[in-house]
Backbone as CSV, one residue per row, in Angstrom:
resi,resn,N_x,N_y,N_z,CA_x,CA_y,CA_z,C_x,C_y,C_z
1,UNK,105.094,96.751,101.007,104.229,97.222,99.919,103.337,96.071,99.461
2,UNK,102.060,96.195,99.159,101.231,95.290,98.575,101.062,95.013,97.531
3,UNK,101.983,95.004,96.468,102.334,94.569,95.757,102.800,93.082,95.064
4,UNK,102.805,92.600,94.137,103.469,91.461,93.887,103.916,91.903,92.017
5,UNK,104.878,91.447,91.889,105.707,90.853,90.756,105.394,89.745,90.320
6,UNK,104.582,89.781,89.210,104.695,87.545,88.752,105.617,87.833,87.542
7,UNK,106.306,86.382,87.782,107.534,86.543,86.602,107.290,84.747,86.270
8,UNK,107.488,84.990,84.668,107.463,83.978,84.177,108.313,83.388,83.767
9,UNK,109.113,81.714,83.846,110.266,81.952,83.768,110.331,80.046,83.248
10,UNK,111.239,79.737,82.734,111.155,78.359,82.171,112.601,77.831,83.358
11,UNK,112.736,78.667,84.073,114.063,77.431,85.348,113.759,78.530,86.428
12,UNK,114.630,78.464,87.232,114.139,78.946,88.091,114.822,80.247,87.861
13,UNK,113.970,81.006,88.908,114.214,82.251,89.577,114.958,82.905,90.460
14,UNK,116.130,83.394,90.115,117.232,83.598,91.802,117.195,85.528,92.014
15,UNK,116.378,85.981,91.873,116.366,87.590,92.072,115.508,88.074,92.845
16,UNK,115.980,88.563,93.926,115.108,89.116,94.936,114.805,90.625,94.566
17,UNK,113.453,91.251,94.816,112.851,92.624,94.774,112.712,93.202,96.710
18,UNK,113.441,93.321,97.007,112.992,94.027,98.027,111.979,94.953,98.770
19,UNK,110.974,94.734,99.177,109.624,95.396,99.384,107.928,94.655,98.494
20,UNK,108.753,93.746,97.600,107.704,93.073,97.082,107.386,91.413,96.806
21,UNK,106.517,91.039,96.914,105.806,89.830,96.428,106.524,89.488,95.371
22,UNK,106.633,87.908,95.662,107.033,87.020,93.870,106.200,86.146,93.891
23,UNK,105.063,86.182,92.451,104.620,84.878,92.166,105.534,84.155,91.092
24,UNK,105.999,83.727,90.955,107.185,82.951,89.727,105.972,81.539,89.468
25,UNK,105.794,81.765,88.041,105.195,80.634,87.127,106.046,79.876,86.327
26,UNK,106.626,78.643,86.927,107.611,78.151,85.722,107.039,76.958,85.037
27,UNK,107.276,77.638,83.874,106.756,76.984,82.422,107.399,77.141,81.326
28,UNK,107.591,76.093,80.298,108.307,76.432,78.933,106.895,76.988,78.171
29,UNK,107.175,78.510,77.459,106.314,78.723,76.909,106.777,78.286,75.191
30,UNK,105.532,77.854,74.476,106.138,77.885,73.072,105.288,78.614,71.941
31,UNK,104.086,79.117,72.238,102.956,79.610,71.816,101.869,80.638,72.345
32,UNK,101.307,81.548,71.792,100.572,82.534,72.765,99.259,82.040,73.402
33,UNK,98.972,81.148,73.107,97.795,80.165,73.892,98.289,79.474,75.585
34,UNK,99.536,79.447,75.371,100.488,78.441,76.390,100.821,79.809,77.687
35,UNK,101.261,81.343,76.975,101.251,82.196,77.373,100.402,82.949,77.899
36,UNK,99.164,82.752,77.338,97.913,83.817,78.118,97.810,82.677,79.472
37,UNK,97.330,81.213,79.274,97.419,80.670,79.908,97.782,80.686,81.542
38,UNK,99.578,80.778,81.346,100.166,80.737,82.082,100.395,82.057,83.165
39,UNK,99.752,83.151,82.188,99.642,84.435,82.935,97.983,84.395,83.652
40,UNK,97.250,84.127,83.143,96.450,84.033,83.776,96.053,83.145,85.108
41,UNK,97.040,82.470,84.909,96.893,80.634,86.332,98.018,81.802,87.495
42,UNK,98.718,82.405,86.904,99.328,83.165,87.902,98.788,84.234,88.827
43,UNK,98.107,85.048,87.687,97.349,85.660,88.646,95.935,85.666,89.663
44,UNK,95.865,84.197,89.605,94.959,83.541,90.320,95.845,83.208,91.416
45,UNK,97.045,83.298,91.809,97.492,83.281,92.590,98.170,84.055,93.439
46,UNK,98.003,85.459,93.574,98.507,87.000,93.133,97.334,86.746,95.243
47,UNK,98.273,87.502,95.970,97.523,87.181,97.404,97.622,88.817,97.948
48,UNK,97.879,89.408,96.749,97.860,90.828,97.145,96.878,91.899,96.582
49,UNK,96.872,93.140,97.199,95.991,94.169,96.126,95.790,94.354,94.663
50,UNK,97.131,94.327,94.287,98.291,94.710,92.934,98.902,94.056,92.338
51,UNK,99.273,93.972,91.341,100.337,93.142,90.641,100.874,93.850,89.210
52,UNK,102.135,93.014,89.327,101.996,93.816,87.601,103.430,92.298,87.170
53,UNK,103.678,92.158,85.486,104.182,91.405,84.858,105.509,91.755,84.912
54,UNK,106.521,91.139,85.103,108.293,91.191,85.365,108.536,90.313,84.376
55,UNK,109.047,90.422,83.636,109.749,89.112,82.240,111.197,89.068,83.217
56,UNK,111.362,87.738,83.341,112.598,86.987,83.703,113.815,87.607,83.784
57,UNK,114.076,88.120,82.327,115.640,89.036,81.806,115.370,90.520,82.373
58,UNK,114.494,90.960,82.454,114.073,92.187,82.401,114.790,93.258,83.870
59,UNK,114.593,94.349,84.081,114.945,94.576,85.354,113.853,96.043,85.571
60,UNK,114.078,96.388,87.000,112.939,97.274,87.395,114.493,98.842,87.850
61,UNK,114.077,99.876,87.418,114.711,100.839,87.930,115.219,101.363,89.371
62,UNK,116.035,101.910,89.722,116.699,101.711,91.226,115.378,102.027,92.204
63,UNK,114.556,103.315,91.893,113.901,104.446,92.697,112.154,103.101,92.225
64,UNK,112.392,101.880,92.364,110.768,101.429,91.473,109.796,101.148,92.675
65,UNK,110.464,101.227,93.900,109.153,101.526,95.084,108.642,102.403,95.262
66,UNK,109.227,103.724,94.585,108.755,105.008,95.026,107.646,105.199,93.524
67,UNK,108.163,104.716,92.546,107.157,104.570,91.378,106.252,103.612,91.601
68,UNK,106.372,102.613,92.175,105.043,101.723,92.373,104.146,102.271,93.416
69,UNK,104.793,102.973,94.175,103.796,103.825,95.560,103.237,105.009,95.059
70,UNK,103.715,105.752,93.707,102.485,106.318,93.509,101.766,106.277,92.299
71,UNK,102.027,104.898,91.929,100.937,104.281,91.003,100.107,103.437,92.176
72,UNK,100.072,103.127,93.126,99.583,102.745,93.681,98.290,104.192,94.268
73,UNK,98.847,105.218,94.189,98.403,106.049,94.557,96.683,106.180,94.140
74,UNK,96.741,105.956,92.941,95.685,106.450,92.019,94.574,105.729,92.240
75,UNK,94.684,104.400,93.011,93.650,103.281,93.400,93.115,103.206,91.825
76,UNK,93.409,103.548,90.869,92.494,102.760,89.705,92.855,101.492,89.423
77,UNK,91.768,101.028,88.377,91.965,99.394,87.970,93.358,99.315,87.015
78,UNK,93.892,100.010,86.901,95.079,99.926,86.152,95.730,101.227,85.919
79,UNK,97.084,101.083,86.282,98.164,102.166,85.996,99.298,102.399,85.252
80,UNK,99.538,102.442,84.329,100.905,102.728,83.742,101.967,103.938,83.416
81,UNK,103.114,103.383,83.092,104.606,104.400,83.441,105.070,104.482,82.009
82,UNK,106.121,104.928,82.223,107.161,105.134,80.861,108.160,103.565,81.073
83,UNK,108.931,103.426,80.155,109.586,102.313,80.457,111.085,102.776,79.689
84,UNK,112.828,102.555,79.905,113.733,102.249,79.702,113.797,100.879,78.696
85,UNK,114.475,101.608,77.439,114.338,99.981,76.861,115.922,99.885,76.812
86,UNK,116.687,98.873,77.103,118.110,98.851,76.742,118.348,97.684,75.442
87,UNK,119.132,98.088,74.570,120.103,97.116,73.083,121.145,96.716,73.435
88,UNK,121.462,96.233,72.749,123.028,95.767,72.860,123.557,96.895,71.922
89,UNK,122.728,97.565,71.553,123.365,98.689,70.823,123.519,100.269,71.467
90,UNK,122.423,99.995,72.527,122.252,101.517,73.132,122.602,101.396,74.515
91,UNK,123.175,100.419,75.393,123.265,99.926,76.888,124.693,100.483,77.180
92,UNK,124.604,100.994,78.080,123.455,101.242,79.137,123.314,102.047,79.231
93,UNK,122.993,102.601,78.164,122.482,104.528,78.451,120.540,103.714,78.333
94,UNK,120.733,103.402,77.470,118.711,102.978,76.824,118.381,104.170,76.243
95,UNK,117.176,103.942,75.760,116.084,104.952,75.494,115.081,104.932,76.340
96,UNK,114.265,105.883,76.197,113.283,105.864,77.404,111.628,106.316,76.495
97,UNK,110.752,105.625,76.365,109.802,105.790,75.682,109.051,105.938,76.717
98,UNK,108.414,107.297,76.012,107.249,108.194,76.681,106.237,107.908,76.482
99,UNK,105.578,107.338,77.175,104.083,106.203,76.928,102.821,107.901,76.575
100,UNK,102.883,108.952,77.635,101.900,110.090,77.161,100.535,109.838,77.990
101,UNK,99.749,110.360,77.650,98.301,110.255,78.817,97.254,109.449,78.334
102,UNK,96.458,108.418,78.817,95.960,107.551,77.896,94.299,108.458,77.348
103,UNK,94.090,107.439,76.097,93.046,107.627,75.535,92.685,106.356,75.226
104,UNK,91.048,106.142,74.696,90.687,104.669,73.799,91.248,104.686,72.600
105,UNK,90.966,105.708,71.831,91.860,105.620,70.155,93.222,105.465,70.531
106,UNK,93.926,106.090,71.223,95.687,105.819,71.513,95.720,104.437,71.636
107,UNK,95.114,103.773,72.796,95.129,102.769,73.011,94.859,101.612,72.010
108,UNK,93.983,101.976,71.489,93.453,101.103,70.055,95.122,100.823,68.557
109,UNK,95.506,101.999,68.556,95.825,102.582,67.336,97.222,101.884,68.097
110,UNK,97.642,101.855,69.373,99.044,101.058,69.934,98.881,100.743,70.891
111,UNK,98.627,99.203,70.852,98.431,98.672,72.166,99.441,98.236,72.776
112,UNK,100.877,98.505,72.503,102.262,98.691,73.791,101.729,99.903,74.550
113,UNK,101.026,100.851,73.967,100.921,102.038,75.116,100.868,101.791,76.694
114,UNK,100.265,100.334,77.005,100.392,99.872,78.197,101.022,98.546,77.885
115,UNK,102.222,98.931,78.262,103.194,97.656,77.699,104.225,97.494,79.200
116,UNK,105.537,98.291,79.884,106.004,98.013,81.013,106.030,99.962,81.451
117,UNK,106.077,99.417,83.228,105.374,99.216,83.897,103.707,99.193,83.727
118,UNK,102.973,98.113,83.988,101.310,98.253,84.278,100.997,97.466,85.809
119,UNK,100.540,98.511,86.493,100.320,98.162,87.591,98.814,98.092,87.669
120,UNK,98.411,96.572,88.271,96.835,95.907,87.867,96.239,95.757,89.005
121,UNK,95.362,96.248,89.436,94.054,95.839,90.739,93.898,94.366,90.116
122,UNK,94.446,93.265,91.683,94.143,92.412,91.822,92.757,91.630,91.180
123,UNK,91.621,92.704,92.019,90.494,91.740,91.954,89.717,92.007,90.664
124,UNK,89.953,93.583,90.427,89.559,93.816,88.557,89.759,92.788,87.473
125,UNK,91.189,92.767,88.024,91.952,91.544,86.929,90.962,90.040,87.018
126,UNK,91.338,89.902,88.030,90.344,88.470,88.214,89.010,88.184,87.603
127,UNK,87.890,89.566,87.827,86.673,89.654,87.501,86.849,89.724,85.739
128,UNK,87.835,90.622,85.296,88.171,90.856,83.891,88.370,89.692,83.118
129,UNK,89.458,88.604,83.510,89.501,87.184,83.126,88.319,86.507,82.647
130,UNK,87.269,86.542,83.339,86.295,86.023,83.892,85.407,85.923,82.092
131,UNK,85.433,87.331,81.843,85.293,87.854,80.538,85.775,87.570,79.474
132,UNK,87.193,87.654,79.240,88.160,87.635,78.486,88.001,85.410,77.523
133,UNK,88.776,85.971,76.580,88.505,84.426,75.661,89.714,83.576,75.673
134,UNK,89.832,82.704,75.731,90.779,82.150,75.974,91.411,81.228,74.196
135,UNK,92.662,80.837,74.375,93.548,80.807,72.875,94.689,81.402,72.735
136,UNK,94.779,81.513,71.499,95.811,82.170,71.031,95.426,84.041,71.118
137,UNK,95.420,84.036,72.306,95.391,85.417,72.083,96.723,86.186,72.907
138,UNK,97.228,87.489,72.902,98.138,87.897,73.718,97.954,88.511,74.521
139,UNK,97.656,88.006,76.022,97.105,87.943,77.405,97.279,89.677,77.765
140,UNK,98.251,90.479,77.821,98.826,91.429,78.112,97.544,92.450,77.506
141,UNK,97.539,92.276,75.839,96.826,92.843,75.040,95.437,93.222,75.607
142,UNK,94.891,92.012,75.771,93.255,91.516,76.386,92.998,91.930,77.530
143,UNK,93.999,92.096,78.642,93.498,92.017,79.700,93.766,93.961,80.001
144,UNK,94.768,94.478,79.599,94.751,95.835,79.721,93.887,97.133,78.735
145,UNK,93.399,96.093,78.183,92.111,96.436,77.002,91.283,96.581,78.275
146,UNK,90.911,95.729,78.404,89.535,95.551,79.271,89.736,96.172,80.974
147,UNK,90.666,96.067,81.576,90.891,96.741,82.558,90.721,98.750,81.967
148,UNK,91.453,99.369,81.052,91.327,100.229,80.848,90.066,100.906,80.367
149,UNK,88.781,100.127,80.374,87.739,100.475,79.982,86.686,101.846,80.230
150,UNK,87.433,102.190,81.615,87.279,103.881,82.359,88.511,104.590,82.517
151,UNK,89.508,104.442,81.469,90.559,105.237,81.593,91.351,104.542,82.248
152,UNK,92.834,104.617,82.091,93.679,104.534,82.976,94.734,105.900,82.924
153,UNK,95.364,106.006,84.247,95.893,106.816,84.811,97.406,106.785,84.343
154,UNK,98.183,107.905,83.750,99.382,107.623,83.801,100.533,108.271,84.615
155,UNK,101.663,107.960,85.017,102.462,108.132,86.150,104.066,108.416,84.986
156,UNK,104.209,109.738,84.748,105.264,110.003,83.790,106.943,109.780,84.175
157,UNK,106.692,108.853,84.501,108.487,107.970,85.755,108.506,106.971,84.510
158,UNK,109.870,106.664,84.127,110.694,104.997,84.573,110.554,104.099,85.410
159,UNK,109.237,103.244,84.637,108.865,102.053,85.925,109.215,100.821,85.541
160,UNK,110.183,100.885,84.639,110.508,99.402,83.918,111.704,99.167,82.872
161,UNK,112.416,98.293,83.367,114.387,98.720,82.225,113.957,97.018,81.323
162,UNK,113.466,97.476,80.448,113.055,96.518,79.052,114.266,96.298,78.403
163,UNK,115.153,94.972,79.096,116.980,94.442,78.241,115.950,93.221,77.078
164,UNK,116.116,94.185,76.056,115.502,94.337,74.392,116.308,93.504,73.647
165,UNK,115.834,91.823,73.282,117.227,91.099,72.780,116.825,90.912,71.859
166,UNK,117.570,90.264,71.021,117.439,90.382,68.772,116.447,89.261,68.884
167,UNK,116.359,88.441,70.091,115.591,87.325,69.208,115.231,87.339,70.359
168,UNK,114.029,87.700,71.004,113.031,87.859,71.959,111.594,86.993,71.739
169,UNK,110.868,86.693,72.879,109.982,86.302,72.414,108.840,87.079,71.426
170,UNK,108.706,88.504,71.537,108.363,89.618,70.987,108.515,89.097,69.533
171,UNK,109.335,88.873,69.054,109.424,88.195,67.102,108.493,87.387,67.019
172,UNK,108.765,86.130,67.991,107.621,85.220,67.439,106.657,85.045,66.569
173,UNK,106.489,84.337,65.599,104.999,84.590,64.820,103.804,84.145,65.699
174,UNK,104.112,83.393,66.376,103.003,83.309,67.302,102.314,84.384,68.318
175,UNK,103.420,85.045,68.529,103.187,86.140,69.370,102.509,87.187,69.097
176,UNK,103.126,87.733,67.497,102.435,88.603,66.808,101.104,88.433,66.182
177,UNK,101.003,86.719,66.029,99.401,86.749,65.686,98.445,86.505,66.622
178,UNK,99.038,86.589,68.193,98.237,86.364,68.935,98.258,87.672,69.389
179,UNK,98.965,88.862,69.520,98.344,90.163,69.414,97.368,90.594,68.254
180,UNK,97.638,90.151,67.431,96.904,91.142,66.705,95.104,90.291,66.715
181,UNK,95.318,89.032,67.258,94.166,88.307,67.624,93.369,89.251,68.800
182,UNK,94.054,89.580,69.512,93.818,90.670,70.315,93.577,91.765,70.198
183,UNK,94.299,92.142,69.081,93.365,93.740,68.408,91.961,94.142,67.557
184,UNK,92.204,92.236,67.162,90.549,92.182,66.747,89.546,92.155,67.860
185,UNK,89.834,91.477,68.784,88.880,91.045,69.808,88.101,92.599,70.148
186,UNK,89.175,93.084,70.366,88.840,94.806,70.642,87.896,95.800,69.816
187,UNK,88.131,95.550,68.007,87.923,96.094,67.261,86.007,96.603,67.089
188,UNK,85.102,95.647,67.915,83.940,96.003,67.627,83.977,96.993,68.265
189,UNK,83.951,97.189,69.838,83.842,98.270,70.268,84.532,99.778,70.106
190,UNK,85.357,99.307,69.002,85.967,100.423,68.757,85.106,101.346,67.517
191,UNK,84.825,100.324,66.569,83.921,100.627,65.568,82.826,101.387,66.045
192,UNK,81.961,100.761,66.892,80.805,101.223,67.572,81.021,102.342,68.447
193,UNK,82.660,102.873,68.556,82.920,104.070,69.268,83.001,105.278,68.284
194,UNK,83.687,104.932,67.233,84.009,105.268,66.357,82.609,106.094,65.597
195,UNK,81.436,105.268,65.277,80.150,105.632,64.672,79.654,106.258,65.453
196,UNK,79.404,106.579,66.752,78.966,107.188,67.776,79.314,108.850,67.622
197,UNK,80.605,108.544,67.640,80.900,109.996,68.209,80.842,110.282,66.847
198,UNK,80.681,110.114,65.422,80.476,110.714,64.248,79.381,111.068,64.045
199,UNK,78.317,110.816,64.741,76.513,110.889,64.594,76.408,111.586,65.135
């Protein structure tokens, strides 16, 4: 499969995916500047069609070649799934959040809507970067903003088992103000979408 997995990881990496690519970026992250960063130097190194983001702890569902083959299907610049989140409170049954069919206001109004699985055209991504601002912003946020700019396609499967820990990088204050740095970045064109379709 033409695919790749980049996983970011501060030691090393001992988990094999069978049927797919590993780019492994190891870095201590401590900030969302350090993080867009480091996702972005990765996928400059991505030697395939596709890619999509694997967090270290995280795990991918048994059947996830047959979900990546037909998100692969759709050839768009970006694809996303439903995702399994597991607690230490709900494991291992999880919950399973229903991501739904995308829109720009959905997308605007919650930008996890493309949160796990997102499966990314290589060279979109690259050209998209190209664009994108660099900082404290939250890379994930920015870059599936802008990839989704003609819609993205959704694939109503379990493409991603999210092991959900109390003190994740997700808390961070850094993290959260580098999303929501990211929801501004977004916000003109939303405005200007917004006045449009009211006129």
């Amino acid at each position: 499969m033409n695919i790749t997995a980049i996983v970011l990881t501060a030691g090393n990496y001992l988990r094999d995916w069978p049927g797919l690519q590993l780019v492994v970026q190891r870095q201590v992250i401590t900030n969302a500047a350090e993080q867009l960063a480091a996702r972005f130097s990765a996928i400059s190194r991505v030697r395939t069609e596709r890619f999509f983001f694997l967090d270290d702890d995280d795990d991918l569902p048994a059947d996830y070649l047959d979900v990546l083959a037909e998100c692969s299907a759709h050839g768009a610049p970006i694809v996303y799934t439903d995702e399994l989140v597991l607690t230490p409170m709900n494991a291992p049954v999880g919950s399973v959040i229903s991501k739904g069919p995308y829109s720009r206001e959905r997308h605007y109004r919650n930008p996890t809507l493309l949160h796990h699985l997102v499966l990314c055209d290589t060279r979109a991504a690259i050209t998209a970067i190209e664009r994108l601002p660099r900082g404290h912003y939250w890379p994930e946020f920015l870059l599936y903003w802008e990839l989704a700019r003609s819609g993205a396609p959704y694939v109503p499967r379990v493409g991603y088992v999210w092991n959900k820990r109390e003190r994740g990088m997700h808390l961070w204050p850094s993290t959260i103000g580098g999303q929501m740095r990211a929801i501004l970045h977004a916000r003109p064109e939303h405005i200007e979408g917004a006045v449009c379709a009211s006129a």
